[in-house]
N, CA, C and O of each residue as an XYZ file, in Angstrom:
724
protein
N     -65.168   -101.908    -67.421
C     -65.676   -100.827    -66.591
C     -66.552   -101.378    -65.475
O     -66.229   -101.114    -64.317
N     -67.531   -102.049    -65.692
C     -68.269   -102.845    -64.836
C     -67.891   -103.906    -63.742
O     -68.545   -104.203    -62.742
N     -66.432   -104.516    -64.249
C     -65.639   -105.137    -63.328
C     -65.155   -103.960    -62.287
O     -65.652   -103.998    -61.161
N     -64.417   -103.141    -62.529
C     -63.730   -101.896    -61.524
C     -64.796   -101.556    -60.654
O     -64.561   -101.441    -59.451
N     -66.153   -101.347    -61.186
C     -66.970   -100.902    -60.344
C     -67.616   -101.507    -59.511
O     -68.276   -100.868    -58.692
N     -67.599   -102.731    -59.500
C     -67.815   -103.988    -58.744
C     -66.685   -103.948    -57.468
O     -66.733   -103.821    -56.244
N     -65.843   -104.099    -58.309
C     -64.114   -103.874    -57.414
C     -64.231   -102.938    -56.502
O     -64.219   -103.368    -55.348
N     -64.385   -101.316    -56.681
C     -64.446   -100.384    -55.942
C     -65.462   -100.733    -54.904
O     -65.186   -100.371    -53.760
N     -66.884   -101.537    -55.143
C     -68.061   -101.146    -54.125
C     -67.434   -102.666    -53.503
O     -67.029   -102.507    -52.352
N     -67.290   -103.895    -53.940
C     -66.470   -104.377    -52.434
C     -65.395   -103.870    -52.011
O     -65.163   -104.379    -50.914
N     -64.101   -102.668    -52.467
C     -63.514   -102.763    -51.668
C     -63.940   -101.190    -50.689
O     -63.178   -100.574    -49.944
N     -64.750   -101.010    -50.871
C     -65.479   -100.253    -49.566
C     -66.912   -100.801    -48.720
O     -67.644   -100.082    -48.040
N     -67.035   -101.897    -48.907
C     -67.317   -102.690    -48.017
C     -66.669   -103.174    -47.369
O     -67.172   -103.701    -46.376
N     -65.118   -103.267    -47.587
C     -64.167   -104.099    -47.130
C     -63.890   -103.277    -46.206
O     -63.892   -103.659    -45.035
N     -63.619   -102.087    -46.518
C     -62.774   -100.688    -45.425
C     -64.019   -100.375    -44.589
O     -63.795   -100.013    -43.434
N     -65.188   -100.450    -44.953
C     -66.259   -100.030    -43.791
C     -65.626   -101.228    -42.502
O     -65.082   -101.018    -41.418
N     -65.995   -102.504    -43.218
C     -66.073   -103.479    -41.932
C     -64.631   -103.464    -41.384
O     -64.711   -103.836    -40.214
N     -63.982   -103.330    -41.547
C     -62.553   -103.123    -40.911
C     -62.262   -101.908    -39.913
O     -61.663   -101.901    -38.837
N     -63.099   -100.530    -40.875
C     -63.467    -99.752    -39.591
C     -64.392    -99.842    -38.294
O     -64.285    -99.216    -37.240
N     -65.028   -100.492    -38.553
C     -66.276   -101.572    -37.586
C     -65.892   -102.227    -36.658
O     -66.396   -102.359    -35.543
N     -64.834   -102.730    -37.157
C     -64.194   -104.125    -36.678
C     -63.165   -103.650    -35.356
O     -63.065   -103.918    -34.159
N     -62.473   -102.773    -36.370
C     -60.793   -101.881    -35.281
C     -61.869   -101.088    -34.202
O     -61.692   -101.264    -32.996
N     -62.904   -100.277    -34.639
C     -63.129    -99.340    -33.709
C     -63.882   -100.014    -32.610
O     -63.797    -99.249    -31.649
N     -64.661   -101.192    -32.233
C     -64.644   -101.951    -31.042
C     -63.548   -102.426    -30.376
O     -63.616   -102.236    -29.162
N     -62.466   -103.032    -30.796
C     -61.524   -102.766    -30.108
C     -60.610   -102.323    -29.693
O     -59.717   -102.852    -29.031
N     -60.750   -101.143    -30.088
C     -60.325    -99.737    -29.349
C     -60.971    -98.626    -28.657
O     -61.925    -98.190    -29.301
N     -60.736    -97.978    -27.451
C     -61.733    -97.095    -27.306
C     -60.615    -96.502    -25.715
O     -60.093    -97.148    -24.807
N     -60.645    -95.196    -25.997
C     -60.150    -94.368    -25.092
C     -61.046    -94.293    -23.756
O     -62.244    -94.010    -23.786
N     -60.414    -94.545    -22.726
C     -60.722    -94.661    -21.449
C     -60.869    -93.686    -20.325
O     -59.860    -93.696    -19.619
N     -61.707    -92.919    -19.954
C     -61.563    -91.644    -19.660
C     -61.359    -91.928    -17.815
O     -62.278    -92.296    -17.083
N     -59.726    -91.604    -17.300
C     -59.396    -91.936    -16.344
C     -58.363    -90.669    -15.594
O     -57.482    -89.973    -16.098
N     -58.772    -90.714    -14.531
C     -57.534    -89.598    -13.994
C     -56.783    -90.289    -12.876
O     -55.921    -89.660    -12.262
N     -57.109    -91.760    -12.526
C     -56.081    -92.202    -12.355
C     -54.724    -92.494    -12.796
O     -54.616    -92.984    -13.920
N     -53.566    -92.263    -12.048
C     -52.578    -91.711    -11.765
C     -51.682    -93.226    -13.220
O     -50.742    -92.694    -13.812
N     -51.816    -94.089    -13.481
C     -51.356    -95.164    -13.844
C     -51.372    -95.065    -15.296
O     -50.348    -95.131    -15.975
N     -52.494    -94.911    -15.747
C     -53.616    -94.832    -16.846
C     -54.086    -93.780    -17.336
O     -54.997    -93.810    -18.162
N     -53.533    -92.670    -16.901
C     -53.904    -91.026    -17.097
C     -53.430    -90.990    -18.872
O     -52.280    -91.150    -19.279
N     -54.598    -90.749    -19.695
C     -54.246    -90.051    -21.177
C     -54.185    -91.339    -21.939
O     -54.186    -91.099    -23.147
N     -54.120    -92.925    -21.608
C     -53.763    -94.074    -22.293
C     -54.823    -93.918    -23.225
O     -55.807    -93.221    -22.981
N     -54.613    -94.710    -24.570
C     -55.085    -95.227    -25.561
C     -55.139    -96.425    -25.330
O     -54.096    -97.073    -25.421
N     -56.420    -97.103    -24.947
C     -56.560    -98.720    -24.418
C     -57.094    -99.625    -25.572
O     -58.230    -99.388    -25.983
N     -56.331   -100.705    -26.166
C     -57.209   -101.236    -27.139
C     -57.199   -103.127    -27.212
O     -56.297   -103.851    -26.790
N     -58.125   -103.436    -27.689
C     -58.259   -104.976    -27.207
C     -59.483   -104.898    -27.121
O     -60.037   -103.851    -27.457
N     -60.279   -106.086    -26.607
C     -61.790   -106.353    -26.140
C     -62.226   -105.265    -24.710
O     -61.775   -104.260    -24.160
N     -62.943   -105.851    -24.624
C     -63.558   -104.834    -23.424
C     -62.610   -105.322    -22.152
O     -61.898   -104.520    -21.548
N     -62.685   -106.737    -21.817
C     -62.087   -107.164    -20.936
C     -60.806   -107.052    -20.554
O     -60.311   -107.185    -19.434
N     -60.051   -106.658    -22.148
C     -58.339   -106.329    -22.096
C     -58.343   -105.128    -21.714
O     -57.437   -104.902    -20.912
N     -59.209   -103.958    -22.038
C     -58.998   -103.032    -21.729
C     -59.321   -102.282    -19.927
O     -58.903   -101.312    -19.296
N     -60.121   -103.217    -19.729
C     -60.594   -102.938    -18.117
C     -59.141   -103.357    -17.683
O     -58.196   -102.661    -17.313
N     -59.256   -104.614    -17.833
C     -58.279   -105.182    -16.621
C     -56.913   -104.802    -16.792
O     -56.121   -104.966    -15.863
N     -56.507   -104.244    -18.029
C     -55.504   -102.821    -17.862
C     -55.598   -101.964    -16.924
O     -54.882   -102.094    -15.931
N     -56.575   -100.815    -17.042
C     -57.031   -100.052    -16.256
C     -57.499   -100.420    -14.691
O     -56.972    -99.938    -13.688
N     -57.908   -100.775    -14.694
C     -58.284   -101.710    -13.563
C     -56.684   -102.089    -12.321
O     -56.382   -101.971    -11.134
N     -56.153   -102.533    -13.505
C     -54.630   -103.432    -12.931
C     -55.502   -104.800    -12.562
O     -55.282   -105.141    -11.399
N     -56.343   -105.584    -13.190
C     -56.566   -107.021    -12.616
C     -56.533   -107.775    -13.718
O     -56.639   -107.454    -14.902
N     -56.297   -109.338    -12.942
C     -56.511   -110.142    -14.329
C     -57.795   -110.010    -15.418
O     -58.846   -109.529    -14.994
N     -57.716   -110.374    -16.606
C     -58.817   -110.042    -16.987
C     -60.036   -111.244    -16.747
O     -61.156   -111.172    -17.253
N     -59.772   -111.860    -16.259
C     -60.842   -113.207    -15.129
C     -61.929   -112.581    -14.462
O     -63.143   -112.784    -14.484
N     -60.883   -111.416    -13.600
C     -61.810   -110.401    -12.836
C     -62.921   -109.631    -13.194
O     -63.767   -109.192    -12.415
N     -62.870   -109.439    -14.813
C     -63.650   -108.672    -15.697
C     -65.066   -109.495    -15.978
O     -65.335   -109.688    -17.164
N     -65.879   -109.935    -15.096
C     -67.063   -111.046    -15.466
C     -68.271   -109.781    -15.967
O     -68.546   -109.802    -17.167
N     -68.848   -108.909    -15.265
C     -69.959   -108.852    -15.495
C     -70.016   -107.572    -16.516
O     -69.943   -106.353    -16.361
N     -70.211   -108.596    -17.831
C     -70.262   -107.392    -19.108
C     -71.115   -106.222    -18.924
O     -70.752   -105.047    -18.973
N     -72.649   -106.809    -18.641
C     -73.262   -105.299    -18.704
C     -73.197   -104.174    -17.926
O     -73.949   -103.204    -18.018
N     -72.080   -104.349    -16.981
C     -71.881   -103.399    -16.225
C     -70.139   -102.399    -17.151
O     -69.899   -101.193    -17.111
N     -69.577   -103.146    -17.618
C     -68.643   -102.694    -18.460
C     -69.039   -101.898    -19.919
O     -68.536   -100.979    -20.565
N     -70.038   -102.639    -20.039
C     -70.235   -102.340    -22.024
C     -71.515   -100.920    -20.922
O     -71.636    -99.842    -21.503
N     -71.992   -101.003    -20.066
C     -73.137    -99.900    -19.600
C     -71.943    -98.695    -19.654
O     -71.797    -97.923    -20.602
N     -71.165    -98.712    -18.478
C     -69.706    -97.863    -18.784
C     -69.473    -96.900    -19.836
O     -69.676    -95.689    -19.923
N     -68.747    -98.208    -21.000
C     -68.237    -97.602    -22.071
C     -69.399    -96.897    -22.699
O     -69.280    -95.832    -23.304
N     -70.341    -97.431    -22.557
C     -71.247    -96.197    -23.533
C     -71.748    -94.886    -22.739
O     -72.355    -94.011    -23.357
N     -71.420    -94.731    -21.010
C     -71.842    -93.305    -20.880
C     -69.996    -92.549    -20.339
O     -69.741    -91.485    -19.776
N     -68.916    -93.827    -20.897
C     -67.811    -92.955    -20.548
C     -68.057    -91.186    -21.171
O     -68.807    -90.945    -22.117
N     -67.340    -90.204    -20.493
C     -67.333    -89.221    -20.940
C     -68.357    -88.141    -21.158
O     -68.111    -87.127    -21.811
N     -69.762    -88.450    -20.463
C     -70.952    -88.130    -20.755
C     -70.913    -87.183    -19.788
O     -70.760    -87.563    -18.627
N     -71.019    -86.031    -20.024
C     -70.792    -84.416    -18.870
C     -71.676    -84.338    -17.867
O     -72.867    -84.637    -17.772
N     -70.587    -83.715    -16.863
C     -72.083    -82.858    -16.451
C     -72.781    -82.292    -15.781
O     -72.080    -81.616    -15.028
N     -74.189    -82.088    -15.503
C     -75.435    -81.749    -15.405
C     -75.767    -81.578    -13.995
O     -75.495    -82.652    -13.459
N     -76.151    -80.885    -13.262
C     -76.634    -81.093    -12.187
C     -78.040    -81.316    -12.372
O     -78.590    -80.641    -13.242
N     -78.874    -82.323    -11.568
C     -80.208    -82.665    -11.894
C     -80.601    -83.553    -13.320
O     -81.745    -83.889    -13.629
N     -79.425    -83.824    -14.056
C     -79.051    -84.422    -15.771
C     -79.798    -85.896    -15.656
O     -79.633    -86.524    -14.610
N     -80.273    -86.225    -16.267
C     -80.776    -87.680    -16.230
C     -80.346    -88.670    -17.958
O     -80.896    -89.713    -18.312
N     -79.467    -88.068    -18.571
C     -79.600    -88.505    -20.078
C     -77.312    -88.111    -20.156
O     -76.445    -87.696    -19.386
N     -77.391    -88.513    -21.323
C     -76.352    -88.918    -21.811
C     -75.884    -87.418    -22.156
O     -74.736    -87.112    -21.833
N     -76.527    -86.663    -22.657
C     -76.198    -84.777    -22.528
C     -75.963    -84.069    -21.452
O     -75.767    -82.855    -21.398
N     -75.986    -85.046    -20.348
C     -75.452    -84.035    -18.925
C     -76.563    -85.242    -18.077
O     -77.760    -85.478    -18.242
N     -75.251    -85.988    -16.877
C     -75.625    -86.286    -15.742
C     -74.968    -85.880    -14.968
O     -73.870    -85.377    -15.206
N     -75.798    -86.071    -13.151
C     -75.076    -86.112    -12.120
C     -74.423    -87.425    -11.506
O     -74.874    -88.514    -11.861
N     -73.438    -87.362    -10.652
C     -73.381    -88.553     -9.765
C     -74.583    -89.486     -9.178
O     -74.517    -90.711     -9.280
N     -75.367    -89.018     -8.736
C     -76.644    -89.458     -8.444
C     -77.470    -89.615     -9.250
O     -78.556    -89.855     -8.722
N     -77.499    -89.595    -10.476
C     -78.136    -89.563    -11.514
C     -77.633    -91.244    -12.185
O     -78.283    -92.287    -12.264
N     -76.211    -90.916    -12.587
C     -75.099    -92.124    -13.152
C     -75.581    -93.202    -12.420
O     -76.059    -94.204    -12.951
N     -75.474    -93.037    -11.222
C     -75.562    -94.614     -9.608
C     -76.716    -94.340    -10.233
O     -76.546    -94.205    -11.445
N     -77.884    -94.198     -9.856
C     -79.105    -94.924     -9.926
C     -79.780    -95.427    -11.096
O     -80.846    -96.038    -11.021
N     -79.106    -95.152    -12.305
C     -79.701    -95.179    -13.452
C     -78.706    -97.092    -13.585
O     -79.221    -98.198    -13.752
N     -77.043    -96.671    -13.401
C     -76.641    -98.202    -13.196
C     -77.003    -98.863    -12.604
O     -77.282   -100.038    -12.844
N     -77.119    -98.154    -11.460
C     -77.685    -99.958    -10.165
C     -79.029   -100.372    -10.682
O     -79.357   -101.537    -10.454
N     -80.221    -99.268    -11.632
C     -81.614   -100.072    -12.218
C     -80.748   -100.854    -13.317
O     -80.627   -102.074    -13.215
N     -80.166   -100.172    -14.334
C     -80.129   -101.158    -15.348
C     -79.167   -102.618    -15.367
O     -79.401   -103.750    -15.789
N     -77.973   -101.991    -14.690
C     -76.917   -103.067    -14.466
C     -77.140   -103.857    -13.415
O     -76.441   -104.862    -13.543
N     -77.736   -103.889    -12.500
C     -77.616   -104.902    -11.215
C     -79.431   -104.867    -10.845
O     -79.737   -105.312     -9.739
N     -80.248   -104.498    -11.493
C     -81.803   -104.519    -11.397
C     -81.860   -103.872     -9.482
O     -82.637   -104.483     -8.748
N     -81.409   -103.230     -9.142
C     -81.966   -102.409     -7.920
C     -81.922   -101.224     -7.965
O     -80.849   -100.638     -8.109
N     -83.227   -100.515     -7.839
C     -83.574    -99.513     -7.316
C     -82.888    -98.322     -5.945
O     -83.169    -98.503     -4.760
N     -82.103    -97.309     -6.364
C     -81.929    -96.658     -5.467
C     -82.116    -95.665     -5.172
O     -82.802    -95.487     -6.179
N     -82.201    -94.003     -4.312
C     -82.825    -92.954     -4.190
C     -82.022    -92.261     -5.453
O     -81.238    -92.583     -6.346
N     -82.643    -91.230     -5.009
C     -82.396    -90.348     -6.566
C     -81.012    -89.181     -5.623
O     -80.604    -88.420     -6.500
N     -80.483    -88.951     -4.658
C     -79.816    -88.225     -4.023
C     -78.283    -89.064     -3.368
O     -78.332    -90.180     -2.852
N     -77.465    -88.551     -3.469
C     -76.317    -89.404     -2.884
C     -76.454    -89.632     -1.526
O     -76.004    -90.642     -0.984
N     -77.236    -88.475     -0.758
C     -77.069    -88.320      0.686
C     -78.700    -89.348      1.246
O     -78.913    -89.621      2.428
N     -79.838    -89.841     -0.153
C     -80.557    -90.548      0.351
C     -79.838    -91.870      0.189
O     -80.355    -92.729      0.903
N     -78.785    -92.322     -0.540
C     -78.244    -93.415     -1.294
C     -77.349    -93.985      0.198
O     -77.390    -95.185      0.469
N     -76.379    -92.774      1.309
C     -76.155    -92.937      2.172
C     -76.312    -93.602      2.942
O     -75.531    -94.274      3.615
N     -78.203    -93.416      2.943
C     -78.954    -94.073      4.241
C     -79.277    -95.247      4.032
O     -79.460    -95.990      4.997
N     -79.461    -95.814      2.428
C     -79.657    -97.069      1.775
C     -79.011    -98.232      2.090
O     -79.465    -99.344      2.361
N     -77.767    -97.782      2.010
C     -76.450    -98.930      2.016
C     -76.545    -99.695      2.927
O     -77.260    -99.226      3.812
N     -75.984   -101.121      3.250
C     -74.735   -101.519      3.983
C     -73.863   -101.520      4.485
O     -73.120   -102.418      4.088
N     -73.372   -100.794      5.436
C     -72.281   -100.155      5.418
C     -71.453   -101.127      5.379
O     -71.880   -102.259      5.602
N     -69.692   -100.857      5.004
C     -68.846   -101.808      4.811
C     -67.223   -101.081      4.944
O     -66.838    -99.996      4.509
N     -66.551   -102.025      5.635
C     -65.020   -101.287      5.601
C     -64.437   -101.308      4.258
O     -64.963   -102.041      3.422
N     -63.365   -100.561      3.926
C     -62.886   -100.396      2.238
C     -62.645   -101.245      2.042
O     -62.878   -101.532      0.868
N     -62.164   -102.104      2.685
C     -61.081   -103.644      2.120
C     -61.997   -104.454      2.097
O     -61.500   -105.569      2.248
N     -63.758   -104.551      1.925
C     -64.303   -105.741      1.509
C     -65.158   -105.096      0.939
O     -66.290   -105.241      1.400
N     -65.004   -104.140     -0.261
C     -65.446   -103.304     -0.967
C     -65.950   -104.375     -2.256
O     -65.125   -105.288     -2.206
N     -66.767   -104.623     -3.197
C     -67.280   -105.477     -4.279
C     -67.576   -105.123     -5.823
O     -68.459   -104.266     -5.802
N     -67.389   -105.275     -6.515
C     -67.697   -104.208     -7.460
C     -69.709   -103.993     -7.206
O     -70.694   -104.525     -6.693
N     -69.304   -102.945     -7.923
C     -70.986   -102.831     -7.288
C     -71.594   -102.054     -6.221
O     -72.627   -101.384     -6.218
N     -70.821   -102.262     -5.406
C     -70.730   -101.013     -3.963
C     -70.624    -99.762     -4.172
O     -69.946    -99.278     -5.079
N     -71.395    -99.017     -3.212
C     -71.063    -97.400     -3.271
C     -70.214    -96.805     -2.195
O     -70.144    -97.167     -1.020
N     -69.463    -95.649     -2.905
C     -68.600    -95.320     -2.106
C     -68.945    -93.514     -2.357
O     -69.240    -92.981     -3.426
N     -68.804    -92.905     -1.117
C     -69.147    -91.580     -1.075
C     -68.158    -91.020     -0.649
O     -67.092    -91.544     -0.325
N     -68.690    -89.005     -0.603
C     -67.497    -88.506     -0.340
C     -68.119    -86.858      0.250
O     -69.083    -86.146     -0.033
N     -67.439    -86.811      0.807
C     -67.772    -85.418      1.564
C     -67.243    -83.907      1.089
O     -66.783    -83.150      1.944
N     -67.335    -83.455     -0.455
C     -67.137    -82.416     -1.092
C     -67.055    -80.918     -0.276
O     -68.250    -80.623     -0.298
N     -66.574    -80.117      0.226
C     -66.841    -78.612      0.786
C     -67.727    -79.021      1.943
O     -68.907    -78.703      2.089
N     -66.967    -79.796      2.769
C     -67.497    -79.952      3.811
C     -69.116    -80.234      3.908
O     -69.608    -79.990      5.010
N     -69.930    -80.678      2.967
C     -71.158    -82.003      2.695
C     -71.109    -83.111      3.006
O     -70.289    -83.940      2.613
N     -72.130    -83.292      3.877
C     -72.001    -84.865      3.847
C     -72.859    -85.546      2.797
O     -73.980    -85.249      2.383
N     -71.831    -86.789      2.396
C     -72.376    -87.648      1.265
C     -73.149    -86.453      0.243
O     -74.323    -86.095      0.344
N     -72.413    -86.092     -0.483
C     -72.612    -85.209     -1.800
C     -71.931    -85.587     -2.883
O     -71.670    -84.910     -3.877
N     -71.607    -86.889     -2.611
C     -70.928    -87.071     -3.963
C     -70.949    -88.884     -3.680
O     -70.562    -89.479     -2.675
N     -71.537    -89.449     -4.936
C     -70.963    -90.866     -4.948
C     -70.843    -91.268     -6.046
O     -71.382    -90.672     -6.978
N     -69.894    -92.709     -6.288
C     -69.321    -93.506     -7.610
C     -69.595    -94.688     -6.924
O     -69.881    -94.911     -5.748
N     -69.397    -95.651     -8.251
C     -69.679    -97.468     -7.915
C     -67.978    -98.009     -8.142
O     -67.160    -97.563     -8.947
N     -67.843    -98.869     -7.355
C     -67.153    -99.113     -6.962
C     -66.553   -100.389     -8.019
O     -67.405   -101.275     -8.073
N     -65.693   -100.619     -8.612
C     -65.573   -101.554     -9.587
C     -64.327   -102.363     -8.854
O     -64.749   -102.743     -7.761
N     -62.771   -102.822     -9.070
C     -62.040   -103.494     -8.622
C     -60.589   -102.432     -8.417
O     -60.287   -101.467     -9.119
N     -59.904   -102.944     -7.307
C     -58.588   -102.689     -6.983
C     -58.612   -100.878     -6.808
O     -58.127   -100.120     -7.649
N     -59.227   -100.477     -5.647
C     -59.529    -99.045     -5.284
C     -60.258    -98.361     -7.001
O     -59.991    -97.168     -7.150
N     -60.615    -98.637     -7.513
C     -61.098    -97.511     -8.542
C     -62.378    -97.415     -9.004
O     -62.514    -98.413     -9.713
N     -63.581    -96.679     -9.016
C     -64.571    -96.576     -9.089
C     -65.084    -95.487    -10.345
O     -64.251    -94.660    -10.716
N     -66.186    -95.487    -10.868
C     -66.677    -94.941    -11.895
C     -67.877    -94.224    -11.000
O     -68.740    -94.603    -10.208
N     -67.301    -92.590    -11.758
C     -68.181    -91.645    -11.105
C     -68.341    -90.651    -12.545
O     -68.132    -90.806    -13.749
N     -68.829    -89.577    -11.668
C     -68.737    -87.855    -12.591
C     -68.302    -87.275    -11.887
O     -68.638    -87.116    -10.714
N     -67.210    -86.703    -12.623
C     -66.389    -85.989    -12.380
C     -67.553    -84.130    -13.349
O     -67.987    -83.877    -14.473
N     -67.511    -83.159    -11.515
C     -68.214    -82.121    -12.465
C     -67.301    -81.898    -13.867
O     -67.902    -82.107    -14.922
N     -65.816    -81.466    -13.947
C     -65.100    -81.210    -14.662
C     -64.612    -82.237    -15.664
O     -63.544    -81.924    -16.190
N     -65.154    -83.422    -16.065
C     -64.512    -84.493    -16.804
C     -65.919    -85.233    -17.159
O     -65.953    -85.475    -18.365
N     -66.605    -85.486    -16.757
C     -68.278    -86.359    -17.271
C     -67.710    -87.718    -16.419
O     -67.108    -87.788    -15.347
N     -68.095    -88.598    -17.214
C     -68.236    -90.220    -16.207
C     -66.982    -90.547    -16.598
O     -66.578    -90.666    -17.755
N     -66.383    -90.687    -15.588
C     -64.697    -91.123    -15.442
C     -64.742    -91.776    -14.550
O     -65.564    -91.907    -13.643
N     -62.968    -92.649    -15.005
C     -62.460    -93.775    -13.865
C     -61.892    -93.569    -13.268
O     -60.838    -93.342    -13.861
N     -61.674    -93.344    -11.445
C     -61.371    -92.933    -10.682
C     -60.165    -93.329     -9.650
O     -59.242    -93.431    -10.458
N     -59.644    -93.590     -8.486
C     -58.580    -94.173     -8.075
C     -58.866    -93.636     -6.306
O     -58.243    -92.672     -5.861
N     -59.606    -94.208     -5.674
C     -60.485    -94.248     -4.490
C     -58.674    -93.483     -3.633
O     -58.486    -92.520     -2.890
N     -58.100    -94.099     -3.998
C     -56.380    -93.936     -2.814
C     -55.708    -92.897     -3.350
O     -54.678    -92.548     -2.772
N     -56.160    -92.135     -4.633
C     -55.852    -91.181     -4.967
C     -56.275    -89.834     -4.051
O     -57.386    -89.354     -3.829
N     -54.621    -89.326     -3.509
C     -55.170    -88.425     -2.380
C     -56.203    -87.409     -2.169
O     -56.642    -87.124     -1.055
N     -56.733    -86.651     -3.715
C     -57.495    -85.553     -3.301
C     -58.791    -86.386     -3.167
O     -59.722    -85.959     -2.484
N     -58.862    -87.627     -3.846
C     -60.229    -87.856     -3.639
C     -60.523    -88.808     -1.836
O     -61.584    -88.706     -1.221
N     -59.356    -89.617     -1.352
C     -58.999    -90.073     -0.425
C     -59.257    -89.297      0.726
O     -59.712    -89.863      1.720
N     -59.005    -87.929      0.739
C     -59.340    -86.925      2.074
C     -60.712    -87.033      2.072
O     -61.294    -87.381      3.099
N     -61.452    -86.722      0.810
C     -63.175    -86.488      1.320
C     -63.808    -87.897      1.221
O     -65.039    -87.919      1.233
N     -63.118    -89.138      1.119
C     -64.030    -90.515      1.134
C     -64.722    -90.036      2.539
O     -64.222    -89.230      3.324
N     -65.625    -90.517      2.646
C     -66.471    -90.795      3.640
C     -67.358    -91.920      4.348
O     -67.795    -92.048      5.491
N     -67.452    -92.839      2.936
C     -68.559    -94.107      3.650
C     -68.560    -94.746      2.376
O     -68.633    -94.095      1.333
N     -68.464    -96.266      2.415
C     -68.952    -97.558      1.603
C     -69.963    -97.957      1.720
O     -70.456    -97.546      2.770
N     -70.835    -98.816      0.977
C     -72.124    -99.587      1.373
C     -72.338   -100.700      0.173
O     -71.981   -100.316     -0.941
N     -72.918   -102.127      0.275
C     -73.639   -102.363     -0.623
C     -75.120   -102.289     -0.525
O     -75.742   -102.525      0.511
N     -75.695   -101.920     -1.760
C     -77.061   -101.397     -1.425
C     -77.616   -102.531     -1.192
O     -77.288   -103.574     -1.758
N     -78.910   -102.376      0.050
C     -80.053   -103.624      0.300
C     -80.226   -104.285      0.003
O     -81.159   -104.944      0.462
């Protein structure tokens, strides 16, 4: 009796760490780009970007900007939201560019505007901001710019999603690139 019960409590130690194990490398990718729309992405972090992405996974260097990502993929939201229960676009950018790249930026997309660098699309970096002109606003909307047109924003209707800059509805209201100061 004492053997079985031994038996049973490692072999649910065994099935915990295996669930531990599978569920890091897997993790659904919340994207409405056109390529990648609905995929189940699984592998390391790096296999799964540079899927999504479409780049080698070489391209995939700077983790804490990926693993920052995956933990607010899907996070709704909020107008004025500062937390993982509801952000804004302007909320998402400034909270990444402090933690992931240590710079400080305004708390408004349209002050984030005046911040930048400006830059043409085709020497765009990951890291860069890219805006967009919503209902005729200027700069009311921005995402960071990651590799091969696609950027991580909030979507009001979807939370922090991966985006596709050449994707036409969002393509009409681009408005301006920058890297910040």
């Amino acid at each position: 009796m004492r053997k079985s019960a031994v038996h049973l409590k490692f072999s649910l130690y065994l099935l915990a760490g295996c669930l531990a194990f599978t569920s890091c490398k897997s993790r659904k990718l919340i994207t409405d780009a056109s390529s990648a729309r609905g995929k189940e992405l699984s592998g390391t972090m790096e296999q799964r970007y540079s899927t999504l992405l479409g780049v080698p996974e070489s391209e995939i260097r700077d983790q804490r900007l990926y693993k920052f990502i995956d933990d607010w993929m899907g996070s709704p939201h909020r107008l004025g939201g500062m937390d993982k229960g509801g952000i804004d676009c302007s909320g998402f950018t400034t909270i990444l560019q402090k933690e992931v790249f240590r710079k400080n930026v305004a708390r408004t997309a349209r002050e984030m505007a005046d911040q930048v660098k400006r830059l043409y699309e085709e020497d765009l970096k990951e890291g860069d901001l890219v805006f967009f002109d919503f209902g005729g606003q200027p700069f009311n909307h921005v995402g960071v710019y990651l590799h091969n047109n696609k950027f991580v924003h909030v979507s009001t209707s979807k939370g922090v999603i991966i985006s596709d800059l050449k994707d036409p509805w969002y393509y009409k209201y681009f408005s301006r690139c920058g890297s910040v100061k």
